[in-house]
C-alpha positions in Angstrom: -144.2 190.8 17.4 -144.0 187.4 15.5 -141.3 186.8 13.5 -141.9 187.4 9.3 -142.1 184.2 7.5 -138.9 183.0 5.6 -138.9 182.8 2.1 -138.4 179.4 0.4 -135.1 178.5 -0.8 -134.9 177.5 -4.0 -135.4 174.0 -3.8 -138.7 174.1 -2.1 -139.5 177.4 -4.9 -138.9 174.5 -7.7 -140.7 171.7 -6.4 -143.8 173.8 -5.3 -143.2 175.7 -9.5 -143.9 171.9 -10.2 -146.6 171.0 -8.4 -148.1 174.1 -9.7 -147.7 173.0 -13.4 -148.7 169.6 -12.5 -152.0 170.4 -11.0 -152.9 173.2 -13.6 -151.9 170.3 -16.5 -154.4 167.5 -14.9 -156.4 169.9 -14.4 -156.9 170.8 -17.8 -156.8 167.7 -19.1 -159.7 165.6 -16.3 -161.6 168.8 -17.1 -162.0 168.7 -21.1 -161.9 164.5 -21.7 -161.7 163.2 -18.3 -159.9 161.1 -16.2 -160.7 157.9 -18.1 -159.4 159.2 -21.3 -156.5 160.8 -20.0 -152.7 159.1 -19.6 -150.3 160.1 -17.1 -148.1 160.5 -19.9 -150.1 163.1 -21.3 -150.2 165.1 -18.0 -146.3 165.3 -17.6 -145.6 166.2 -21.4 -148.4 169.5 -20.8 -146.4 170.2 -17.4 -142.9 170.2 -19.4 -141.6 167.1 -16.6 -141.0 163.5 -17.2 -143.3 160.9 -16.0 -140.7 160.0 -13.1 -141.1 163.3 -11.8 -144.8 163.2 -12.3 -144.4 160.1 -10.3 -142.9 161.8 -7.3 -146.0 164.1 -7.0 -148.7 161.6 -7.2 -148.4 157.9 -8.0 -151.4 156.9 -9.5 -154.4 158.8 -11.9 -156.4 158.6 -8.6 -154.1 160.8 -6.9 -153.5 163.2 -9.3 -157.4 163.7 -9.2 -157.8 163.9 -5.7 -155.0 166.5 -6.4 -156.9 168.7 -8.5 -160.5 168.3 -6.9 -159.5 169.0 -3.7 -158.6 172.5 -4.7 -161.9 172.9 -6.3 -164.0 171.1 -3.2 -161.7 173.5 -0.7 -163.2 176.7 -2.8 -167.0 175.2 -3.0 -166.8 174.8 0.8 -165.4 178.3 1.2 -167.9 179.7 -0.9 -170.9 177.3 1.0 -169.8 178.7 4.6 -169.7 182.8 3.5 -172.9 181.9 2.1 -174.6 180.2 5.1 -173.5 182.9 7.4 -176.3 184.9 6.4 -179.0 182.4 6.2 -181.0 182.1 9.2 -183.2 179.2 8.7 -180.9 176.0 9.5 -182.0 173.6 6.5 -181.6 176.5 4.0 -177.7 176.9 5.8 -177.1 173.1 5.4 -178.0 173.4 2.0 -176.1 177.0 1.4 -173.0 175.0 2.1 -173.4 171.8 0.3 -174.9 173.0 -2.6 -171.9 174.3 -4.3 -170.0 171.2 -3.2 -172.5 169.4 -5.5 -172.0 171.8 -8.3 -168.2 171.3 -8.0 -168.9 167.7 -8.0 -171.0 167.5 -11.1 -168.6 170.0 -13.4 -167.8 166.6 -14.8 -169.7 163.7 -13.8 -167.4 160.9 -14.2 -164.4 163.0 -12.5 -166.1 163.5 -9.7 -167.4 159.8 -9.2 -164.0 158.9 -9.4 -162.8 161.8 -6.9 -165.4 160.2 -4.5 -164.4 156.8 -5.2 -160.8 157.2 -4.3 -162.0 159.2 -1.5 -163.9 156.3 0.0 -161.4 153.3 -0.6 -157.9 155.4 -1.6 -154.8 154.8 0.3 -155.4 156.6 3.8 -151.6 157.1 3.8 -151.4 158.8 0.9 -151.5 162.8 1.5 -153.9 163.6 -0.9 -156.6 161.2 0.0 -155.7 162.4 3.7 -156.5 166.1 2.9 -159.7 165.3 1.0 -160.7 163.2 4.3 -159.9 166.4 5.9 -161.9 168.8 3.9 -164.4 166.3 4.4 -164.5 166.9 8.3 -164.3 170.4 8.0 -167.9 170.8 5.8 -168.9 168.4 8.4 -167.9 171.2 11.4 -169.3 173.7 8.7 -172.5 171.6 8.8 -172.6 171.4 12.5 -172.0 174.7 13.4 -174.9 175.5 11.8 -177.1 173.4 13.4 -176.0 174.1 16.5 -177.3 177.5 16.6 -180.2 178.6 18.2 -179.9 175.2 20.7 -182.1 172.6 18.8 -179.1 170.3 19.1 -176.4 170.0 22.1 -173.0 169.8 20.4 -173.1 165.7 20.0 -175.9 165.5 18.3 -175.0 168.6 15.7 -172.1 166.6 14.8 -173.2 163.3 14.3 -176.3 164.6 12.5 -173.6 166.8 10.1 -171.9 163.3 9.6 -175.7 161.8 8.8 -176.0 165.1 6.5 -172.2 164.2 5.0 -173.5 161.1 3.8 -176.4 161.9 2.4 -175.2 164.2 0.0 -172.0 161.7 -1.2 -174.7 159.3 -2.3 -176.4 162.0 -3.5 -173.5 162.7 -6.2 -172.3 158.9 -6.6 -175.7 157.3 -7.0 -176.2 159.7 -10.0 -174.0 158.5 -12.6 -176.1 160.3 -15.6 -174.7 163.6 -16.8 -178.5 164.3 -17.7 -179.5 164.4 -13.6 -180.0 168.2 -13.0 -177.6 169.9 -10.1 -181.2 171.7 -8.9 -182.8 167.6 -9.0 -179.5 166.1 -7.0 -180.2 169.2 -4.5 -183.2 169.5 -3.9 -183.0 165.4 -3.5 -180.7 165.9 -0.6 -182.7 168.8 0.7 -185.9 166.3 1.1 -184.0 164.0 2.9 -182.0 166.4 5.5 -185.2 168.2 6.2 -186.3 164.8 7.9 -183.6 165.0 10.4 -184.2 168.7 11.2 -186.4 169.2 14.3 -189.3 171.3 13.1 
């Protein structure tokens, strides 16, 4: 019988009460003017902490983004998977699981530029950045798991093609800087291309 998991002591029960307040505060703020318009200043006086502390969290505006869009990429990828796994047809699975990604992505347009941005050329010692890369390779498992069913691809292929498929879809998102571009346009843009790569 495995052992229950201890509770956190108090220390780690305050830093993590932090974090909490920190996020839910950027948040907020990247969501209604975004992160170009927002001071760091501004996110530690709406999580009640001074900016030193704010500073031991996340050093720059870049990481306190790729603090608060990783949480909301995480979910789209959750929700992308439990929707593939009932589709199928592989191109219509591939795009089951990106498409919310995209949607994530274009809540605000200029937040999630900058999310892919300091995704692409962030510090890769920096542990948000690391976890994005990381939610990154896991839609790109997602993405390969679903076209290795049925044996069109050996397992190789099914993952590099899930990285050709991964990098589609970020240029997809960046190269779209207008907030007018439709999700449905960006999607079905990245559907035309993947469907070339697909064997028919």
């Amino acid at each position: 019988m495995p052992a229950a998991p201890q509770p956190l002591g108090r220390r780690e029960r305050n830093k993590q009460e932090k974090l909490d307040r920190i996020t839910a505060a950027a948040s907020e703020l990247f969501a209604e003017h975004g992160i170009d318009d927002v001071t760091t200043q501004q996110i530690a006086d709406k999580a009640d902490i001074g900016t030193g502390t704010l500073f031991l969290y996340a050093r720059t505006k870049g990481e306190l983004l790729l603090l608060v869009q990783n949480a909301h990429y995480a979910e789209a990828l959750e929700r992308g998977r439990a929707a593939a796994e009932a589709v199928p047809d592989a191109l219509d699975a591939v795009m089951a699981i990106l498409q919310p990604i995209v949607e994530c992505n274009r809540v605000q347009v200029e937040n999630g530029r900058t999310y892919l941005r300091e995704m692409v050329f962030g510090d890769p010692a920096e542990p948000r950045h690391s976890e994005a890369l990381h939610i990154v390779a896991q839609t790109e498992e997602a993405v390969a798991a679903v076209l290795g069913r049925g044996g069109k691809f050996t397992a190789g292929d099914a993952a590099t093609t899930a990285r050709i498929v991964s990098a589609i879809m970020f240029l997809g998102m960046s190269g779209r800087p207008d907030p007018a571009f439709r999700v449905e346009d960006i999607v079905q843009d990245i559907r035309s291309q993947i469907r070339l790569l697909l064997p028919r």
